[in-house]
C-alpha positions, 0 to 999 in steps of 0.5 A: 063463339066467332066462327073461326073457333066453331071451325075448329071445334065443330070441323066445319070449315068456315066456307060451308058455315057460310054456305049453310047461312046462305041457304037458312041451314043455320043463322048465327044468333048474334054479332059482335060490336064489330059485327061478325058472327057470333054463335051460340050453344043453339046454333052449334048444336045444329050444325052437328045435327046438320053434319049428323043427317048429311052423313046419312046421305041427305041432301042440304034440302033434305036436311033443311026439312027435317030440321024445320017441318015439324011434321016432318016424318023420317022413315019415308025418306029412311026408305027410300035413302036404303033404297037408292043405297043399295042401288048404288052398292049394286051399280059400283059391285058391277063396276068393280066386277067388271074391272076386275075382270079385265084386270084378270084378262091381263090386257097388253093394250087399250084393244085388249080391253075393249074386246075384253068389254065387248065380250063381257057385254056380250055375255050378258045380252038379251039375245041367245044368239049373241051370247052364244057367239060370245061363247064361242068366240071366248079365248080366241083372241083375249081369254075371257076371265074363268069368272064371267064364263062361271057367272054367265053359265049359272044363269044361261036357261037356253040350251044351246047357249049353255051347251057354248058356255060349258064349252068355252069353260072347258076349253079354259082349263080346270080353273073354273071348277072352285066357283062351279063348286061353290055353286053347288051350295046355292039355294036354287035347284036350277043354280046347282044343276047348272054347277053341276053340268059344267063341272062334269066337262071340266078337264083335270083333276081338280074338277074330278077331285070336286065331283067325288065330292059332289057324290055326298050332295044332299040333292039326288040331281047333283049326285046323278050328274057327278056320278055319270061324268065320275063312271064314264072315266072309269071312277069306282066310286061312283058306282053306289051312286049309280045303282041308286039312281037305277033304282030310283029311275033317274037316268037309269040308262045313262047309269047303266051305260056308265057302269058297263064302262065301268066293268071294263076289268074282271074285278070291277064288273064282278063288284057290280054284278055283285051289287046289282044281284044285292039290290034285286035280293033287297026285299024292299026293291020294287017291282020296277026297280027290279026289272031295271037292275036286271037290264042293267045286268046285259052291260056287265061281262063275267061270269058272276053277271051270268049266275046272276042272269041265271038265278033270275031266270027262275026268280017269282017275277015273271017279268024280271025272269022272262027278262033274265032268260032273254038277256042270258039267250043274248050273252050266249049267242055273243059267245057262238059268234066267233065261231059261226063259219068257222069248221073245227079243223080252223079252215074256213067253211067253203060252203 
């Protein structure tokens, strides 16, 4: 067969027949009286294990090996060809990412784009402080895409630069709070915590909508974290949260803090003190869970928080007694107050 028809049938053009003569990849068995090349079934075969390896990402030299070298073995170099595969995937993610996030910046010029970049870079160095600045400095100028602050806030382990990035987040609107809770599925403990910390400074009601969900999370720390930013703006639902993560003794006075914001009305307060009197009467709540649930009785107004104080003072525990009887000696000199220095017929006292 003359090497225009291997061109055809074999869709090597008949350039690359002759490059890959010249380099020993394949030799045409024959010539033709005239003297052109004449291949045989042989030499076609391996032109399509040529093409078949070079598909795979070798190179004509590696190609011409494992061809020739009988002892010639593949998985060495199937290794390594994965290897720089994934290196190459993992290099052209990058760049797309980071494209894409400019495209969203929705540069107006070629200095748009560049501070874009610069901000990107920014985010993503060695040092804290620069990225703290990058932080910071975000939307000043050019929006930073919500992407690059959610990315660069689930990996930042500095305090400081977590506090900025949460910051910027919250300063850029709720749009952050699908990818902040798509965070919270990760595998990683730390990933989550993070997801969830800025999830609770978002604004709107996306991110509220996505913290109610987050009071289900099978991980107690995501739950702690949704039900105080949930509580300190007055959300009922996150009041079995709370109670539980007094029991537990985990941010016990942050949670009680929020339920006493929480019991800013009769209804409410009434509900808690309820429940907390519930939980104490639980005959598997142990002794220091008890003494928590009622100090967290001080912050509730109301008269069923004051039964509650009352029946505690006379309760078998000495400890959650005495702590009752004080808080009740507390609510009672609140209540004196007003009147201290004022006579009964309303004029001021003199003396």
């Amino acid at each position: 067969m003359l090497i225009g028809e291997v061109a055809r049938r074999s869709g090597v053009s008949a350039r690359m027949l002759r490059h890959y003569e010249s380099l020993g990849l394949v030799r045409p068995s024959g010539r033709t009286g005239s003297g052109y090349r004449e291949y045989s079934g042989a030499d076609i075969q391996r032109i399509f294990h040529i093409e078949s390896l070079r598909s795979l990402g070798l190179s004509l030299r590696e190609t011409g090996r494992a061809l020739d070298e009988p002892g010639f073995t593949p998985s060495a170099l199937v290794g390594d060809l994965i290897r720089q595969t994934r290196d190459r995937i993992a290099t052209e993610t990058e760049l797309l990412t980071r494209l894409c996030r400019i495209h969203a910046a929705d540069p107006a010029g070629w200095e748009d784009v560049l501070q874009v970049v610069a901000l990107l870079h920014a985010l993503g160095s060695k040092s804290a402080g620069t990225r703290q600045r990058a932080a910071l400095s975000s939307g000043d100028e050019v929006p930073v895409p919500v992407e690059a602050l959610v990315e660069a806030a689930l990996r930042e382990t500095e305090p400081n630069v977590a506090g900025a990035l949460r910051w910027a987040l919250a300063r850029s609107g709720d749009g952050g709070a699908a990818l902040l809770a798509e965070a919270l599925g990760s595998p990683a403990a730390a990933v989550r915590e993070r997801a969830v910390q800025s999830l609770a400074e978002l604004p709107g009601d996306e991110a509220a909508a996505r913290l109610r969900d987050a009071l289900a999370h099978p991980d107690a720390v995501v739950r702690g974290y949704a039900a105080l930013a949930l509580g300190a703006c007055g959300v009922a639902d996150a009041i079995p949260t709370l109670l539980d993560m007094i029991v537990g003794g985990r941010n016990d006075t942050d949670a009680a803090d929020a339920l006493s914001v929480l019991a800013s009305d009769t209804a409410t307060a009434d509900q808690i003190a309820t429940r907390l009197a519930d939980r104490l009467a639980h005959d598997t709540t142990e002794a220091p869970a008890r003494g928590r649930l009622t100090q967290a009785l001080a912050g509730i107004p109301g008269t069923r928080a004051s039964h509650a104080l009352m029946e505690l003072s006379q309760d078998a525990d000495r400890a959650v007694a005495l702590t009752a009887a004080y808080l009740l000696q507390l609510r009672g000199a609140r209540a004196d107050a007003p009147a201290r220095g004022v006579p009964k017929s309303g004029t001021p006292d003199a003396g």
